[in-house]
C-alpha positions in Angstrom: -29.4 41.5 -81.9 -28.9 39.3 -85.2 -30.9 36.1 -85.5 -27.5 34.5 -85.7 -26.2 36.1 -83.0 -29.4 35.1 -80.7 -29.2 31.7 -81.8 -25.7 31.5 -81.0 -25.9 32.9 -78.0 -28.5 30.2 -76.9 -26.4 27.4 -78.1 -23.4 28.8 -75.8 -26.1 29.0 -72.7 -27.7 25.7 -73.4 -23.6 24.0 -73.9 -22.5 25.6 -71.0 -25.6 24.6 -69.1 -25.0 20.9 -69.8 -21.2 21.1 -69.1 -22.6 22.5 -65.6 -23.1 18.6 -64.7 -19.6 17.5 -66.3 -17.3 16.5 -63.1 -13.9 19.0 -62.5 -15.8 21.7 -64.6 -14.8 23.9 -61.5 -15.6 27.4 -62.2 -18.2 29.8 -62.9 -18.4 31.2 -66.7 -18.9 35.0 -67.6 -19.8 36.4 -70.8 -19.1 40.2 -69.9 -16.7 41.9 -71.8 -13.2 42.3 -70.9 -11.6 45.5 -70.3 -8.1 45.1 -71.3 -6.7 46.8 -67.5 -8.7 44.3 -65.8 -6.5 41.2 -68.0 -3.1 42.9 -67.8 -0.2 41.1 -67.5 2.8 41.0 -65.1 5.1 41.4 -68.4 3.0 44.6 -69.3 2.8 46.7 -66.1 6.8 47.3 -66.7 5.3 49.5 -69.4 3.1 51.6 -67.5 3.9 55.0 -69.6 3.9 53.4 -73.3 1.5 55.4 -75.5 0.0 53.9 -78.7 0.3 54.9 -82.1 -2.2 56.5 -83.8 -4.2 54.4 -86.2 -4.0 54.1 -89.9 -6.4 56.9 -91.4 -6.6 56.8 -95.3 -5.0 54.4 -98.1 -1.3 53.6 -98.1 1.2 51.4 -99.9 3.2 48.9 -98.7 5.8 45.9 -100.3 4.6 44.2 -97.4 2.0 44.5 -94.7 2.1 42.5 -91.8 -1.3 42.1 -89.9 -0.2 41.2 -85.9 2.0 43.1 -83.8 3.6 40.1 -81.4 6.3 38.1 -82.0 5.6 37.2 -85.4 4.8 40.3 -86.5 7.6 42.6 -84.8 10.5 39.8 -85.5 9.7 39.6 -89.0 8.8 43.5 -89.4 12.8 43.3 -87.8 14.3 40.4 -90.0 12.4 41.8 -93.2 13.6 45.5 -92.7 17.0 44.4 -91.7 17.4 42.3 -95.0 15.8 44.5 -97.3 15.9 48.1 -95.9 14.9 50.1 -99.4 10.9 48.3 -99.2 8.3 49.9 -97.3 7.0 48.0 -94.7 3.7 48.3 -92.7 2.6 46.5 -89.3 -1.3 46.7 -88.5 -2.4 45.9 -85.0 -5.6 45.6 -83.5 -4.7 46.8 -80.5 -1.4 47.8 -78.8 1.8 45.9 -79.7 2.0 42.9 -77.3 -1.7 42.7 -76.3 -2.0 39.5 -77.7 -0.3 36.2 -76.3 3.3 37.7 -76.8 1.8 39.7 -74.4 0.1 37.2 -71.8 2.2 34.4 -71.3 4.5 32.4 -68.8 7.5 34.2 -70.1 9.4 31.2 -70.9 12.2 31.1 -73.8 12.7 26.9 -74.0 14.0 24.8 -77.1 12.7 22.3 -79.0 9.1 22.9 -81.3 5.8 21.0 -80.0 4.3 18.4 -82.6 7.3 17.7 -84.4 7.0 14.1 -83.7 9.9 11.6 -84.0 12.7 12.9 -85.9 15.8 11.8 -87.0 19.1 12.9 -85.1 20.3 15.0 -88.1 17.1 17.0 -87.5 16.9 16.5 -83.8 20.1 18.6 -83.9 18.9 21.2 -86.7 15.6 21.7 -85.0 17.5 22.4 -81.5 19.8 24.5 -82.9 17.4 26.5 -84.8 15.7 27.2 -81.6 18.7 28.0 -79.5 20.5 30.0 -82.4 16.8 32.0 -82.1 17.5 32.4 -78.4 21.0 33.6 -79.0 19.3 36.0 -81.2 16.6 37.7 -78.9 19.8 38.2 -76.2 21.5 39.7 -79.3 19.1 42.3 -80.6 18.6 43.1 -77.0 22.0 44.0 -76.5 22.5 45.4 -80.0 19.2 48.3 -79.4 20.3 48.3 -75.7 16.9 47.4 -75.1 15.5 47.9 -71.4 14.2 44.9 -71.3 14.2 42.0 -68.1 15.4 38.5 -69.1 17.6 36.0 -67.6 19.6 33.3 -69.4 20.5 30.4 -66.7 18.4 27.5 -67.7 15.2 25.2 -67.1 14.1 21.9 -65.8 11.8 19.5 -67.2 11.1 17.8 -64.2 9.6 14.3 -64.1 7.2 13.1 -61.3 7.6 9.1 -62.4 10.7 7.1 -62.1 10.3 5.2 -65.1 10.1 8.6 -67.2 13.1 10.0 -65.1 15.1 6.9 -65.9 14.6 7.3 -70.1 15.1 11.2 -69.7 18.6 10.3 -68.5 19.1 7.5 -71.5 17.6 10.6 -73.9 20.2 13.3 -72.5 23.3 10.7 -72.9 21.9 10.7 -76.4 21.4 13.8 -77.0 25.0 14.4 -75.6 26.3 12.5 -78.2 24.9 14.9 -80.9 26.4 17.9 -79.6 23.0 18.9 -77.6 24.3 20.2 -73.9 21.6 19.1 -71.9 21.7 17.6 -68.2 20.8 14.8 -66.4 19.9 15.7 -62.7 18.7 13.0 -60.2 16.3 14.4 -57.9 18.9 15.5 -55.1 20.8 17.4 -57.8 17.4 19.4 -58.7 16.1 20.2 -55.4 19.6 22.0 -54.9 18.4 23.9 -57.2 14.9 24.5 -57.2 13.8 22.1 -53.9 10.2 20.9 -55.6 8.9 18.1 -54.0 7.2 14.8 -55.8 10.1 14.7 -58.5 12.1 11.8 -59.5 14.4 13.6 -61.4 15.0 16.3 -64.1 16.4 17.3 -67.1 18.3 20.8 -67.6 19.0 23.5 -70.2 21.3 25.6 -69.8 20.4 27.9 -72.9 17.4 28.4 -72.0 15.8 31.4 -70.2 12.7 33.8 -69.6 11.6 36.9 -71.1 9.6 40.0 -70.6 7.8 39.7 -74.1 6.0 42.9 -73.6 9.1 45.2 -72.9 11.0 43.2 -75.9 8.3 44.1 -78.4 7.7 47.6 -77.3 11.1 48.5 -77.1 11.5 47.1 -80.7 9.1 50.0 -81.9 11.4 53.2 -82.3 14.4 50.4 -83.9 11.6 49.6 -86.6 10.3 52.9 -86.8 14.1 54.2 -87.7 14.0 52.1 -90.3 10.6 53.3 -91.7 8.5 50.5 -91.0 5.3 52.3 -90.3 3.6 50.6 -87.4 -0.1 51.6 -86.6 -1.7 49.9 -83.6 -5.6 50.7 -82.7 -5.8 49.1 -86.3 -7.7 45.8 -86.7 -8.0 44.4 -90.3 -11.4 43.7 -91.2 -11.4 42.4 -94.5 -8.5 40.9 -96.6 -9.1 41.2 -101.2 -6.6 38.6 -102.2 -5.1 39.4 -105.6 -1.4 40.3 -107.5 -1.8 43.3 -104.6 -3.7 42.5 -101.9 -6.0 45.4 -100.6 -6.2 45.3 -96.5 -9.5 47.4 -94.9 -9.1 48.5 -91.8 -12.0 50.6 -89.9 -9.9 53.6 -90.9 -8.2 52.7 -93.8 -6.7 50.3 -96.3 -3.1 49.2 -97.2 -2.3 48.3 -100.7 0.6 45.5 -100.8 2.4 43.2 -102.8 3.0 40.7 -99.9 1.1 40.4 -96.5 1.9 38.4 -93.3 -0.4 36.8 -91.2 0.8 36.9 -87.7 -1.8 36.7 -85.0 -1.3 33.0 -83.8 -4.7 32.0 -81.9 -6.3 35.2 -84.3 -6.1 34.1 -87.2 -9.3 32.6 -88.0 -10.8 36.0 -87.3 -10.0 36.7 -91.1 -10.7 33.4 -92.2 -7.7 31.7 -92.5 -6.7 28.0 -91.0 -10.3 28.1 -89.4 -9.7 24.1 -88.8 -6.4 24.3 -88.0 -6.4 25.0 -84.2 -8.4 25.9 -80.6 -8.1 29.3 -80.0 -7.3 27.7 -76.2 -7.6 30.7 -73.5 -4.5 29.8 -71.1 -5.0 31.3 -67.3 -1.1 32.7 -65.6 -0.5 34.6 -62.5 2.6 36.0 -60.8 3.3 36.9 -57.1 4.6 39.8 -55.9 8.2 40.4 -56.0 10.6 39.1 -53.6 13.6 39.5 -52.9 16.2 36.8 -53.6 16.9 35.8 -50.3 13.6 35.7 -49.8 13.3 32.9 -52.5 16.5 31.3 -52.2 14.8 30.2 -48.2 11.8 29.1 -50.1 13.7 26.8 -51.8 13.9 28.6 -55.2 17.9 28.7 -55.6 18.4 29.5 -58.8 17.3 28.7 -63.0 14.7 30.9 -64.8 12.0 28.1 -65.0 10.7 24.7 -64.5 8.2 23.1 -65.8 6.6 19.3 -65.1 5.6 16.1 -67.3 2.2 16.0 -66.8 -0.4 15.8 -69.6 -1.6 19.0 -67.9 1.5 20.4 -67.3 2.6 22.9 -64.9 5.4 25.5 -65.5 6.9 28.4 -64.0 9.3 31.3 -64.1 11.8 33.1 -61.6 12.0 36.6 -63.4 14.8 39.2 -62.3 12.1 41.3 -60.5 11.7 38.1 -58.0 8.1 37.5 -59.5 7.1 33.6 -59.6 4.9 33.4 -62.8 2.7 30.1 -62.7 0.4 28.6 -65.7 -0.9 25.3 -66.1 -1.5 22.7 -64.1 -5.0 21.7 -64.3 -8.0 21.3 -66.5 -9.3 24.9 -65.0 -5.9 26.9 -66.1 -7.3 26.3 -69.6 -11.0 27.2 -71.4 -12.3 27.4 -75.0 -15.4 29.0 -76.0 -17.9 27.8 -78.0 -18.0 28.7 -82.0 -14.4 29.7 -82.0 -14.4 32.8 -80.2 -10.9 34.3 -79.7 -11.4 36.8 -76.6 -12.0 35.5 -73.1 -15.3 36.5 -72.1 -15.0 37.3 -68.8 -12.0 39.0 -66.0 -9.6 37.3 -63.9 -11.9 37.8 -61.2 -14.3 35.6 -63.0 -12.5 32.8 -62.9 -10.8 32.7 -59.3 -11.5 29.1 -58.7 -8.8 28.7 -61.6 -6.3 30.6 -60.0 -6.9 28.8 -56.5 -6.8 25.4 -58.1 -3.6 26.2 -59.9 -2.0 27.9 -56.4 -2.6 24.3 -55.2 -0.6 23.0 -57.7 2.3 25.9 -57.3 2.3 24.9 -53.8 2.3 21.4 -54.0 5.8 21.2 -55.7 7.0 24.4 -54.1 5.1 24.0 -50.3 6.5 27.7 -48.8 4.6 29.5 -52.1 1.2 28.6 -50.6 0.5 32.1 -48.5 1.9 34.2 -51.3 -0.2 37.0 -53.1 -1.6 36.7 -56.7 -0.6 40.3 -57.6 -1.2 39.8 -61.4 -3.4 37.5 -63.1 -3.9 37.6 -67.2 -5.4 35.3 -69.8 -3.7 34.4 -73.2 -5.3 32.7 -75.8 -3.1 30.2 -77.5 -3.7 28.5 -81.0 -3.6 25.0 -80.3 -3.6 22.4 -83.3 -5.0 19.1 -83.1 -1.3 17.3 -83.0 0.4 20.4 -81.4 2.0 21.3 -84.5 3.3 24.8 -86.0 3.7 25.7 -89.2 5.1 28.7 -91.1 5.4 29.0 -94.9 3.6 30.8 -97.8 0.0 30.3 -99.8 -2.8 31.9 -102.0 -3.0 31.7 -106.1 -0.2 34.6 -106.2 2.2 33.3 -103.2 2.2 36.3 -101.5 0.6 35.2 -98.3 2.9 34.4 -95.6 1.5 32.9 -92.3 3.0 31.5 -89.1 0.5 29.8 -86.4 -0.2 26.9 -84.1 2.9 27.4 -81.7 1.0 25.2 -79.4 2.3 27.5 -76.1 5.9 27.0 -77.3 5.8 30.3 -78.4 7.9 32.8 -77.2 10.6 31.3 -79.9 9.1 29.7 -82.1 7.3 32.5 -83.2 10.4 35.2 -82.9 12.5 32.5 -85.2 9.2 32.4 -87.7 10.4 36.3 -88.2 14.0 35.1 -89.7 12.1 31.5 -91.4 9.5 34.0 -93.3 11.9 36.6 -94.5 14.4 33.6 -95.9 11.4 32.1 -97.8 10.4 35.3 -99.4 13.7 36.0 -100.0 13.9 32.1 -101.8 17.0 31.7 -99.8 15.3 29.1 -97.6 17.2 25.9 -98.1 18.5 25.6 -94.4 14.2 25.6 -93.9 12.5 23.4 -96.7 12.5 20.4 -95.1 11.8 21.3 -91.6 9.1 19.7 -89.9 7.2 23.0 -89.5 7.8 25.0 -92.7 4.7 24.4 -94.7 3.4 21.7 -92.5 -0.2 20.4 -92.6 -2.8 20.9 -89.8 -4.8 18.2 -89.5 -8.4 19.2 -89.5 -10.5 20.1 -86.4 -14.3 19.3 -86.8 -16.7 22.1 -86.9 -18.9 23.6 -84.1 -20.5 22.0 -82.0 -18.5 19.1 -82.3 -15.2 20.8 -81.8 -16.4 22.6 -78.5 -18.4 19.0 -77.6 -15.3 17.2 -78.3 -12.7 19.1 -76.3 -14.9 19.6 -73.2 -15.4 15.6 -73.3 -11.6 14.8 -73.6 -10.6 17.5 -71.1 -13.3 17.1 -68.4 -14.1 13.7 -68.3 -10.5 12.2 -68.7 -8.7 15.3 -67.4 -6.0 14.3 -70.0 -5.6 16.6 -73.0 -2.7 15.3 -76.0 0.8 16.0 -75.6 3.1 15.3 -78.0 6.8 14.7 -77.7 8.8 17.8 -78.9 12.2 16.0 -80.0 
């Protein structure tokens, strides 16, 4: 062992130690590595036969190399090859496609981008359609590829637990009306016909949005790209990155020459060194029932809608997929961890951590009481890139403008980051006009302090207050 890595090991020991004391801490902490069966996903065991591709062996050439293989990676691999199908494209990923949080989330597709902060309503309604155009798009290229791939299309709630916020969601909607935005007002009644959650003073619906098996989307997307000639090597993780006029990419294998590279692994990023102080690589704890049938849910009190999710600082959320699964995240301080020095895997198993899982049950069963005695069949981790104002951003940098990035969806990313696909190919293409001005295209981070004061800074905020930021979306 390295003097740094004994020294670091010790501070994590001697941080965790003190956070022992810290009220709401709630759960015992693992380092033992994670086998990637024992953190699978609800969304991944609908793949149970997919097979890797072998990994990159030798030196190859690319116009443009894209280093992640989720949603950012595979929607601009799709949008890049679709625009300009005579350049050679190459995606690098670590692991397998959809490992990462495209792989190991709640499966929601909702509108809107975190962190935008107030906007205007011309931009109010370009940022909402950009995100339900994006929506339109994943349905499309679904149906297109005649992709087997699970996803329903009949809405969410935002539902609100105060009155006072219930009454200025339903002042927001008739505004939002007004710009062409179709989103509902439903008093509390009108809801629980719906979904029958109880605590709720009202809620607000829309109908564009949906859920999403991520994992099947992204896999099935691998013979369309292939097709095309995008080479795709997974079992590939990039080790090293020689900026320059070509940029030289080393792999454990390998190396890809390109003119252009993409950096698309979200909460990953800073592995290469890149936007280090941008974000919290924020490990996000979701489970899923077994499947039920749907009259089985429908006398529960789940009638219909993909997805809800709450207004709480800590907020709660879950999906009705077509299966009949009922995938829950969030909820409490314990759905949500960060390790020390910016480490991006979760060291430890879902078993680790079932004090997690029971506390957010609680909160599943509070709103929805007849979910209480229902199994956890799958239970996964994520880990999300969280910036300090919940900001994304997706644009271009480096001496030679041939480094494309997209990062810091904030847990709004099952669009955001398939629309960063279509954003990124525009500006490389310089027929980005409809983007310049966006609040996310090219937007700044503002900084995160370094260790230990980042790791100090978010346990204090998160387990002393039990309140972490949350800023509006529109």
């Amino acid at each position: 062992m390295t003097l740094q890595s004994t020294l670091t090991n010790r501070i994590e020991r001697g941080l965790y130690g003190a956070a022992r004391g810290v009220a709401r801490l709630g759960y015992p902490l693992s380092w033992e590595k994670l086998e990637i069966d024992e953190n699978k996903s609800v969304w991944a065991s609908y793949t149970p036969d997919y097979a890797s591709t072998d990994p990159l062996r030798g030196e190859t050439h690319a116009d443009l190399a894209i280093i992640g293989g989720g949603y950012t990676g595979i929607s601009t691999a799709y949008h890049f090859s679709r625009r300009y199908p005579q350049k050679r494209v190459v995606v690098l990923e670590a692991k397998l496609l959809a490992n990462g949080a495209s792989g190991r989330n709640g499966g929601m597709m909702l509108n809107w981008i975190y962190g935008t902060g107030p906007m205007t309503d011309d931009m109010s309604s370009r940022v909402y359609n950009a995100t339900s155009q994006t929506i339109d798009g994943i349905e499309a290229i679904i149906k297109r590829h005649n992709l087997d791939v699970s996803y329903r299309r009949d809405g969410c709630f935002e539902v609100f637990t105060n009155a006072q916020r219930a009454e200025e969601a339903e002042a927001e909607v008739q505004h939002l009306n007004k710009l062409g935005i179709p989103m509902h007002f439903f008093d509390a009644a009108s809801v629980r016909r719906r979904i029958d959650l109880n605590g709720i003073s009202g809620g607000l619906f829309d109908p564009t949005e949906g859920q999403l098996n991520g994992v099947q989307f992204i896999r099935g997307l691998r013979p369309v790209l292939q097709e095309r000639g995008v080479e795709i090597y997974e079992n590939t993780p990039v080790t090293k990155v020689d900026e320059g006029s070509t940029i030289a990419l080393t792999t454990p294998t390998g190396v890809v020459k390109a003119k252009a590279i993409v950096l698309a692994l979200n909460g990953y990023t800073g592995k290469l060194g890149y936007f280090r102080k941008a974000y919290f690589p924020l490990h996000s704890h979701v489970f899923a029932t077994e499947p039920l049938p749907d009259d089985q849910l429908d006398a529960m009190g789940w009638h219909g809608t993909a997805g809800f999710a709450d207004d709480l600082s800590r907020l709660s959320y879950a999906a009705r997929t077509k299966e009949g699964h009922i995938v829950f995240g969030g909820g409490s301080n314990l759905s949500y961890g960060y390790r020390f020095n910016n480490g991006t895997a979760f060291s430890g198993s879902p078993s680790s951590v079932q004090p997690a899982f029971r506390d957010m049950h609680k909160t599943l069963a509070a709103y929805l009481p007849s979910t209480a005695n229902l199994r956890q069949a799958h239970q996964w981790t994520g880990t999300l890139a969280i910036s300090l104002r919940r900001n994304c951003s997706m644009g271009v940098r480096g001496d030679h403008n041939n480094i494309y990035y997209a990062l810091g969806y904030s847990g709004h990313g099952v669009v955001a980051a398939n629309m960063a696909g279509k954003v990124l190919t525009d500006i490389y293409s310089g027929n980005d006009e409809p983007w310049r001005d966006m609040p996310f295209v090219n937007a700044p981070f503002s900084p995160i302090p370094l260790e230990p004061f980042r790791w100090m800074g978010y346990q204090m905020m998160t387990r002393l207050t039990g309140k972490s930021p949350r800023e509006p979306h529109r």
